[in-house]
C-alpha positions in Angstrom: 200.7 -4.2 135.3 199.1 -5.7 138.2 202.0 -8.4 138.7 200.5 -9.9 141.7 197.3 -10.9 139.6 199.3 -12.5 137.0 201.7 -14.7 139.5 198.7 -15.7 141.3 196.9 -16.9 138.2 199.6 -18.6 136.3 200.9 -19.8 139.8 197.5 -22.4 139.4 198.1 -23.0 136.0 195.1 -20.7 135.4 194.1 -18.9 132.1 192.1 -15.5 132.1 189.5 -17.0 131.0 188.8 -19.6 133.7 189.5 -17.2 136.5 186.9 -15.1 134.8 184.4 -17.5 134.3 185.2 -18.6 138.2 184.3 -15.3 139.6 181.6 -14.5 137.0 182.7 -12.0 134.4 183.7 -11.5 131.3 187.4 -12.8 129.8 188.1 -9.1 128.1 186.7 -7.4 132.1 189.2 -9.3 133.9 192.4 -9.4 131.4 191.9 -5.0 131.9 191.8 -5.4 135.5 195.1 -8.1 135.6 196.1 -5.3 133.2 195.5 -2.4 135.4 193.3 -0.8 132.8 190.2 -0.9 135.0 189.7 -1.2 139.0 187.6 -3.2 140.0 184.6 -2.7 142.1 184.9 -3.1 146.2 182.5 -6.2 145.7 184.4 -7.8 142.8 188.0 -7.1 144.2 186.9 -8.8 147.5 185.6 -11.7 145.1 188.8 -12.2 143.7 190.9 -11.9 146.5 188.4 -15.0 147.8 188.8 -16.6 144.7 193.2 -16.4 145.3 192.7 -17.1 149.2 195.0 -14.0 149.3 194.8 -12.5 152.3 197.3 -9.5 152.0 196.4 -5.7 150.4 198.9 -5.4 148.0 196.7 -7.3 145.1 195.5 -4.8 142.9 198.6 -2.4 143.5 200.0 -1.6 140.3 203.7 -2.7 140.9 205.2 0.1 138.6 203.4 3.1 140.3 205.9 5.1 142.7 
């Protein structure tokens, strides 16, 4: 699970689906990124690292990986 997605959404009081319809895709797209079923593409990971004003790398690490 990408941990840091979800704190960052639900940090805002956010739903998947508003974040996704914020950065222009589809509810099911972002839930399997925020699920760490899918990466998402250089352009669309910089997108929602805008969208979060999150400024570190650590975003889209999958917190379970060793």
């Amino acid at each position: 699970m990408r941990n840091k997605l979800i704190e960052l959404r639900k940090a805002r009081n956010l739903t998947q689906e508003e974040v996704a319809e914020r950065i222009k895709i589809s509810r099911a797209h972002y839930g399997r990124i925020e699920n760490g079923e899918r990466n998402p593409s250089l352009k669309l990971a910089i997108k929602i690292k805008k969208f979060f004003n999150y400024v570190d790398d650590d975003i889209f690490l999958d917190n379970d990986a060793t």
